[in-house]
C-alpha positions as CSV (number, residue, x, y, z in Angstrom):
1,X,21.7,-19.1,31.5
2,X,20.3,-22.4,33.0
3,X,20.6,-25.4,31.7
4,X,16.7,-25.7,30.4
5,X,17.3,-22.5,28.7
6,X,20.1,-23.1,27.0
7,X,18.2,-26.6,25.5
8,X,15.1,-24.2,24.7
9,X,17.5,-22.0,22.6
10,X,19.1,-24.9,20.9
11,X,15.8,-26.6,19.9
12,X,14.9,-23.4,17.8
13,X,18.1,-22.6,16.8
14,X,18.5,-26.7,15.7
15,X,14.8,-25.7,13.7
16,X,15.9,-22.8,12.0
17,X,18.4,-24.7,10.8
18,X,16.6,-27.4,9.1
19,X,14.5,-24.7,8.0
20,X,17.2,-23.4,6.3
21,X,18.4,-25.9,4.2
22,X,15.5,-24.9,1.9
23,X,16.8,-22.6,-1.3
24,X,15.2,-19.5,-0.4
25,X,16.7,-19.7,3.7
26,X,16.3,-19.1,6.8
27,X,19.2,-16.8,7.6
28,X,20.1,-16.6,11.1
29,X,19.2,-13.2,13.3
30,X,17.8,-12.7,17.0
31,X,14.5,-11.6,14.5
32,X,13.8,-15.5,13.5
33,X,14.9,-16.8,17.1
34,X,11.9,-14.6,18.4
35,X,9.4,-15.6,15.7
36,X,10.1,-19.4,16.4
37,X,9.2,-18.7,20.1
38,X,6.1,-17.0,19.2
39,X,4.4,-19.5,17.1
40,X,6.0,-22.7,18.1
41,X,6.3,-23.8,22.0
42,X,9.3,-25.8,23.0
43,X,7.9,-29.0,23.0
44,X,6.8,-28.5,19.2
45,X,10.2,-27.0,18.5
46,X,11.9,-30.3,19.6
47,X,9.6,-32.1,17.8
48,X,10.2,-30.7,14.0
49,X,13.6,-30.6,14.9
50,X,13.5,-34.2,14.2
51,X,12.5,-33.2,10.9
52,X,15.8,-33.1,8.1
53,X,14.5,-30.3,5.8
54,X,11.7,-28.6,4.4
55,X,9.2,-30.0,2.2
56,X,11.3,-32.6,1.1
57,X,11.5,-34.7,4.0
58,X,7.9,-36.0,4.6
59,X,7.7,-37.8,7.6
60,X,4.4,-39.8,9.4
61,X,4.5,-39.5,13.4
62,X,5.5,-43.3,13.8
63,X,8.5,-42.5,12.2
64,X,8.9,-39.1,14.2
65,X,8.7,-41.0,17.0
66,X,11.5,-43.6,16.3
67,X,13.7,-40.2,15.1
68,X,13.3,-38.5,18.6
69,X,11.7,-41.7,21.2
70,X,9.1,-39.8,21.9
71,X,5.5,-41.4,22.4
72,X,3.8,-42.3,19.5
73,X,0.2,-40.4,20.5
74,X,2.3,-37.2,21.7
75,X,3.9,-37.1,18.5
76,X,0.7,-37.5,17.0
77,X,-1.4,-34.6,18.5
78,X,1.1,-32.1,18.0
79,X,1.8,-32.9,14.1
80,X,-1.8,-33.0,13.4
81,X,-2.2,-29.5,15.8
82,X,0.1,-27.5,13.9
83,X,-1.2,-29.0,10.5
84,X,-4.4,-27.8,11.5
85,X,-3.1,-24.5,12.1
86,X,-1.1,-24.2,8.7
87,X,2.2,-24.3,10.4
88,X,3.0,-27.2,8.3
89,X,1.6,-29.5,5.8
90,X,0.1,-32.8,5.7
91,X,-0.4,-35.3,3.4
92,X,-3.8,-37.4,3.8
93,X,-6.4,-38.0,6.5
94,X,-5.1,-40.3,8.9
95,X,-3.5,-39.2,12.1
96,X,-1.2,-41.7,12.6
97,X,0.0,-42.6,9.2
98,X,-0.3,-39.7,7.4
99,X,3.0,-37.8,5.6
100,X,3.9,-34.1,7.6
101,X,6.5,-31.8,6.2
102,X,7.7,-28.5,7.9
103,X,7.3,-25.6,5.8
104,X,10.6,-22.9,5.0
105,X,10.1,-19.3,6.0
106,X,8.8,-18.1,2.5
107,X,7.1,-19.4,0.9
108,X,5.7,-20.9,3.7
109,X,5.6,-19.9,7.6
110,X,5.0,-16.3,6.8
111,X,2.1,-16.8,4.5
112,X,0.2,-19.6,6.7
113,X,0.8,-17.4,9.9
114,X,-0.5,-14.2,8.0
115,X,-3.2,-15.7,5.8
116,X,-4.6,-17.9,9.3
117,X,-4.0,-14.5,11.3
118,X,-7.5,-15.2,13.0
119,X,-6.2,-18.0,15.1
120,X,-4.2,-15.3,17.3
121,X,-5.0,-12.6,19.4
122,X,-4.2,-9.4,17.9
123,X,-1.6,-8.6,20.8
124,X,0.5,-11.5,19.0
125,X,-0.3,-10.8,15.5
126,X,0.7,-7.5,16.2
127,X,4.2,-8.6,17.1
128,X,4.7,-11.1,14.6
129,X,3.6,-8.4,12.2
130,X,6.5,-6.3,13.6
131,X,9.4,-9.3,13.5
132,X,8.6,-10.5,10.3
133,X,8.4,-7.1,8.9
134,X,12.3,-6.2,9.9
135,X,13.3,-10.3,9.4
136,X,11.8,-10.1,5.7
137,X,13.4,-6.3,4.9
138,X,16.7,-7.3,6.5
139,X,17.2,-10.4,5.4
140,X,15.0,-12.3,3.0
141,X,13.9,-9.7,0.0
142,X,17.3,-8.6,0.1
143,X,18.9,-11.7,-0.4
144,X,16.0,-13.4,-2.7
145,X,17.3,-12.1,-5.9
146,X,20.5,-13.7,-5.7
147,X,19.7,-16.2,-8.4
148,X,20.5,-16.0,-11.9
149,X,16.7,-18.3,-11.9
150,X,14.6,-16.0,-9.4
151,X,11.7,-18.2,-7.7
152,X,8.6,-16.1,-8.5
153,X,7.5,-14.9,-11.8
154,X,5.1,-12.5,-13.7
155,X,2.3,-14.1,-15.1
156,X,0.2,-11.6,-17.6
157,X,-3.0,-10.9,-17.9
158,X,-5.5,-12.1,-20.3
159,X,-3.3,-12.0,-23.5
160,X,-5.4,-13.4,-26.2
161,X,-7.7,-10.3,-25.8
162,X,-4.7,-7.8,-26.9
163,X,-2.2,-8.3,-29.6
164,X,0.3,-10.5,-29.5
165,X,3.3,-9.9,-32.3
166,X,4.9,-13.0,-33.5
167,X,8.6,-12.4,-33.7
168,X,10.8,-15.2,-35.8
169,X,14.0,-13.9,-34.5
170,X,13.0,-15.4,-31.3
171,X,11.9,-18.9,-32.9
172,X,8.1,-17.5,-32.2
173,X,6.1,-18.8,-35.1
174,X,2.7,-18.8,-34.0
175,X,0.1,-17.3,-31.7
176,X,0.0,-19.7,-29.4
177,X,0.3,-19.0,-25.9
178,X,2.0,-21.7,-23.6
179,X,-0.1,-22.5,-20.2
180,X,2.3,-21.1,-18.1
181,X,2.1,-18.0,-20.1
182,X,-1.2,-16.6,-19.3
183,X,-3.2,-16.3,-16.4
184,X,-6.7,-18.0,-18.0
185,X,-4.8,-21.1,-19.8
186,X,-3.1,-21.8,-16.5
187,X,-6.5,-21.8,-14.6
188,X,-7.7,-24.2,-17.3
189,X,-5.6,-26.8,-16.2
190,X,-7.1,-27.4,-12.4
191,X,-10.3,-28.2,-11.0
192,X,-10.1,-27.0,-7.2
193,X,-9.5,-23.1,-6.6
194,X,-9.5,-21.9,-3.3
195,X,-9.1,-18.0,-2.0
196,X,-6.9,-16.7,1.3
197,X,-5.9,-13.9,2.7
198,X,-3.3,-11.9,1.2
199,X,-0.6,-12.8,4.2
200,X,1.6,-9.4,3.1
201,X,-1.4,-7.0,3.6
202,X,-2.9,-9.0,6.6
203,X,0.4,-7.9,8.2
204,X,0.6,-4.3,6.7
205,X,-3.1,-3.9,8.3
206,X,-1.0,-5.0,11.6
207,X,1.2,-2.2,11.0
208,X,-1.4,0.6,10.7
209,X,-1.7,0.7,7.0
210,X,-4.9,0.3,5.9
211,X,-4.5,-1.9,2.2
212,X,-6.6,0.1,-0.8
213,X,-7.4,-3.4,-2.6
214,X,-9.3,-6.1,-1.0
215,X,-7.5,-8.7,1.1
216,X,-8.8,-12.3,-0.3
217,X,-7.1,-12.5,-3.4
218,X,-4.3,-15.3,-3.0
219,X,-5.3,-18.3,-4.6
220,X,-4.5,-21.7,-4.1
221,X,-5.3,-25.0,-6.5
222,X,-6.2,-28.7,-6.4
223,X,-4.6,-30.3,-3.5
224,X,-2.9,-27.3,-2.1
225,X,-6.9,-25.9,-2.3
226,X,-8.5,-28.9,-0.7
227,X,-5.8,-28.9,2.4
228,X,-6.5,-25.6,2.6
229,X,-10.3,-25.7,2.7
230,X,-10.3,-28.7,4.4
231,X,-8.5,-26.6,7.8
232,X,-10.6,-23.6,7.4
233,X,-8.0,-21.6,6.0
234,X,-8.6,-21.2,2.4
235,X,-12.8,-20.7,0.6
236,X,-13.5,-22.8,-2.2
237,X,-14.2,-21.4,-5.8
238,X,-15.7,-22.7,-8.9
239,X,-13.7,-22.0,-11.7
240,X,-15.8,-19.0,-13.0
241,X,-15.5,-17.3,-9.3
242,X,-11.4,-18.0,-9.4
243,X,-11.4,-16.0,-13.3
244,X,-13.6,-13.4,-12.0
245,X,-11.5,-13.1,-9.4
246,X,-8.6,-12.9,-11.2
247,X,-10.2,-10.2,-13.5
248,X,-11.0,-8.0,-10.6
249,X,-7.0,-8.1,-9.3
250,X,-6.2,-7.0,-12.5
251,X,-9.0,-3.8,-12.6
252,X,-7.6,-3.0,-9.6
253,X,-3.9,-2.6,-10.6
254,X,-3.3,-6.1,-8.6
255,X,-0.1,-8.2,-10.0
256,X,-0.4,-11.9,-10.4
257,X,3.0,-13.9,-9.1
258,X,3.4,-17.3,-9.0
259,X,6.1,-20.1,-9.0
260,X,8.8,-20.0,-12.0
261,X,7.4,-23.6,-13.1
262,X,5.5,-24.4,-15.3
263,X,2.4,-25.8,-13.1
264,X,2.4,-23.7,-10.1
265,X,-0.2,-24.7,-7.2
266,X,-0.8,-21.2,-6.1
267,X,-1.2,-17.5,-8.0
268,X,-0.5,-14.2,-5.7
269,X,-2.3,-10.9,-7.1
270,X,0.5,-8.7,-5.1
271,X,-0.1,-5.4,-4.3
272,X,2.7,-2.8,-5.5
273,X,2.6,-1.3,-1.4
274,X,2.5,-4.2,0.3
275,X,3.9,-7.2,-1.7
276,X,7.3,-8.6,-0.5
277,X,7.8,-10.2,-4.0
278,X,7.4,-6.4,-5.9
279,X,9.2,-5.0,-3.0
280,X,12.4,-6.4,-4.6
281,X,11.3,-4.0,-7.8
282,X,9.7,-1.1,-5.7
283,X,12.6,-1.0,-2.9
284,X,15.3,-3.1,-3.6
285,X,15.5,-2.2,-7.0
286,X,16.3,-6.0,-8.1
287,X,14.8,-6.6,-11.2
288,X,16.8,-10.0,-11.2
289,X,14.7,-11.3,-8.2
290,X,11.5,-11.7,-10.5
291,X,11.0,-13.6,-13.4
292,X,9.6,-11.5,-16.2
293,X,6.2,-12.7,-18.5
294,X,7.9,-13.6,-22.1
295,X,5.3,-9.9,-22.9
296,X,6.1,-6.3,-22.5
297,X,3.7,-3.1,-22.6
298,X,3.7,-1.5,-25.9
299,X,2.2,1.5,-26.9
300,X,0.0,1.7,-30.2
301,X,0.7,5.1,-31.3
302,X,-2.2,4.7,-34.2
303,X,-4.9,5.3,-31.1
304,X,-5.5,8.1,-29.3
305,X,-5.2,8.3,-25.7
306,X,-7.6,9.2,-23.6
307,X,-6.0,11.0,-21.3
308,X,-7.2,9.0,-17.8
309,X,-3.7,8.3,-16.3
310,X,-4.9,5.4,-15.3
311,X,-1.8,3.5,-16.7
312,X,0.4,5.8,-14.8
313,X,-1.2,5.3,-11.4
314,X,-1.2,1.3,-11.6
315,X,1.8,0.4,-13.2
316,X,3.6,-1.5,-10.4
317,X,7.3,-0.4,-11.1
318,X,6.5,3.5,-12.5
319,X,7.6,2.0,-16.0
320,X,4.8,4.8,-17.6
321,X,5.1,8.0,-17.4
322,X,3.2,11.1,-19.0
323,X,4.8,13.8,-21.3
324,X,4.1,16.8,-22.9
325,X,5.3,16.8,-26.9
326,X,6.3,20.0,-28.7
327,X,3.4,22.3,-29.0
328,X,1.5,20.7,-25.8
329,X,0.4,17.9,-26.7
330,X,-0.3,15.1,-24.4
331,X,1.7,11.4,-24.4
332,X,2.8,8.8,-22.7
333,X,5.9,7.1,-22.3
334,X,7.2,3.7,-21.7
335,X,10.6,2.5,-19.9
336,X,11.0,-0.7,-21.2
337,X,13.7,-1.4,-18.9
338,X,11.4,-1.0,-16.1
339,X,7.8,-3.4,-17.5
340,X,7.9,-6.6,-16.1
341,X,4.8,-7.6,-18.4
342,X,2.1,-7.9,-15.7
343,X,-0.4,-6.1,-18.2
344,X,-2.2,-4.4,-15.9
345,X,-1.9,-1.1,-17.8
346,X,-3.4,-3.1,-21.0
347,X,-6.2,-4.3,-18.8
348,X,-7.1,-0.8,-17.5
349,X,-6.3,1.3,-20.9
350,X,-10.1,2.2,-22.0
351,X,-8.5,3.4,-25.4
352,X,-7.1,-0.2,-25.9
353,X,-3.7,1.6,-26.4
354,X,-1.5,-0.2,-24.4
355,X,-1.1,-4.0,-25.8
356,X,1.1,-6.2,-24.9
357,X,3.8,-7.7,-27.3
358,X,5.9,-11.0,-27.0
359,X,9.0,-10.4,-26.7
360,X,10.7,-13.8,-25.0
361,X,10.3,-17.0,-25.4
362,X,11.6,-18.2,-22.0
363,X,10.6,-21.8,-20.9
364,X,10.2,-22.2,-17.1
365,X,11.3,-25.9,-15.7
366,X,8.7,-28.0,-15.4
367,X,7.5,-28.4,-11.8
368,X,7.8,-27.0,-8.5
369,X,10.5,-29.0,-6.6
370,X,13.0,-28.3,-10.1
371,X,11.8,-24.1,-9.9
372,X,13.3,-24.7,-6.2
373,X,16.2,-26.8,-7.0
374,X,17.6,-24.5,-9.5
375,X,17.0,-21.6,-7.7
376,X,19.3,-23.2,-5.2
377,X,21.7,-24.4,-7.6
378,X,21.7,-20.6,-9.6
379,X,22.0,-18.9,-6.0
380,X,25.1,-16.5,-6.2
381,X,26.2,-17.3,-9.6
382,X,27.2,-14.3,-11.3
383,X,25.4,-11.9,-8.6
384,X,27.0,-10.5,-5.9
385,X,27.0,-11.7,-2.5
């Protein structure tokens, strides 16, 4: 190996590390070493190098070019490059003077490279389909669950149209639902809504799969929405478009993620197939690596079902299952163990059925730098390795 090689392998391998001092990692493989080299050149490598961490360390290119001596206008025109292309974040409109931050691998890289797919040809896309794919089964879903306070969470489906049974053992005294609770009341507390491509099934389409459930569904809010507009990435909703939306995800058996906090910027409507966040329930079998709603399914056995199996087909983690009683008569069946609350079986049961009854009362933390830090913190604690 030369000696120019061997400083172009340490520039990405000096990234991914800084990259992974975020909570959710970036472990180290030959996988991530040939991502890097496909959407970063050297030059930008060295240059976000100079960066300490993810997120946290925001950084204008005057001060990037103090960290590294580079020239101030080089510096400059690649920052605001790869912020145009999602490959990291900026914070305001000036060129010179404005905050950049590098982004982690997830949630970060592998969403803005997905969900801005068009900006490559489909020769490359196609490959970083194929890394990511084996990177994210070998070594990130695996490993995401190893928190006792998992990063993403469930969050139900419009509750306040299906019953909601107040338990006093669990210090639940009213019917109110919390914001962070329910889909709707979280909406109602933004006023910018974006859409994007789903990054997970952009890059099962890549694979050959072809996604039963439309593609634009991820959804991004106030700032995060604006950046996103603002670069082409992301199309701007009104508030009635982002709940209609949301309604269609859930007719169509979608499941809506977000951040364990308590004002997320972003909502996923994941796809049971595709998803890399249900994956962990679908594949990995980690129920510990998603936060639950504080609701579970119940079945109302006062109403008759109708006999659709809709419930059966949707239900992201197989929680439902059909029986036949003594003397052949049709039911259904629940696993509690299995619901993660998502309510998509409520949504879709045309009898009205299947409700969905609080159960918890689990209080996220409040915003999204403390959902990361104690994921970080609760990483390994009383899991195995």
């Amino acid at each position: 190996m030369t000696q120019d090689q061997s400083l172009k392998m340490d520039y990405y391998e000096l990234l991914r590390q800084r990259m992974d001092k975020w909570p959710t990692r970036t472990p180290k493989s030959i996988g991530i070493m040939k991502i890097l080299k496909e959407i970063f050149t050297e030059e930008e490598a060295e240059i976000l190098s100079y960066f300490e961490a993810p997120i946290m360390d925001q950084a204008s290119p005057i001060e990037i070019a103090q960290r590294s001596g580079k020239p101030v206008e080089k510096v400059i025109e690649i920052l605001n490059s790869l912020a145009e292309r999602g490959l990291m974040f900026k914070l305001g409109k000036s060129r010179k003077r404005a905050k950049f931050m590098i982004w982690p691998t997830v949630i970060g890289i592998f969403e803005f490279v997905f969900s801005n797919a068009k900006i490559y040809s489909d020769e490359k896309i196609k490959r970083l389909a194929r890394l990511f794919d084996k990177y994210l089964n070998r070594y990130i879903i695996p490993t995401a669950w190893a928190s006792n306070y998992p990063f993403p969470r469930v969050l139900p489906s419009k509750t306040s149209e299906k019953l909601i049974i107040v338990n006093e053992d669990l210090g639940i005294v009213s019917q109110k639902i919390l914001a962070f609770e329910e889909v709707e009341e979280l909406i109602n507390q933004y006023t910018a809504f974006s859409t994007m491509p789903c990054s997970c099934k952009v890059k099962a389409t890549h694979l050959g799969y072809t996604p039963k459930t439309a593609i634009d569904v991820c959804m991004t809010f106030d700032m995060v929405a604006e950046y996103f507009i603002e670069n082409g990435m992301g199309k701007r909703l009104s508030k009635e478009e982002a709940l209609e939306l949301l309604i269609t995800c859930e007719k169509n058996g979608l499941v809506h993620c977000t951040l364990n906090a308590q004002k997320p910027d972003f909502i996923c409507n994941c796809d049971k197939e595709h998803c890399g966040i249900l994956k962990m329930l679908t594949k990995f079998h980690r129920m510990g690596g998603l936060a639950l709603s504080n609701f579970r399914a119940k079945i109302d056995q006062s109403i008759e079902c109708a006999e659709c199996y809709r419930c059966v087909d949707l239900c992201p983690t197989h929680a439902i299952f059909p029986s036949i009683e003594e003397g052949g008569k049709f039911n259904l069946e629940l696993k509690n163990d299995l619901c993660i609350g998502c309510g998509v079986c409520s949504t879709n049961c045309s009898s009205k059925r299947l409700i969905l009854e609080k159960v918890e009362n689990k209080i996220p933390v409040e915003s999204i730098p403390e959902a990361y830090q104690k994921y970080g913190e609760e990483r390994y604690k009383n899991k195995l390795n």
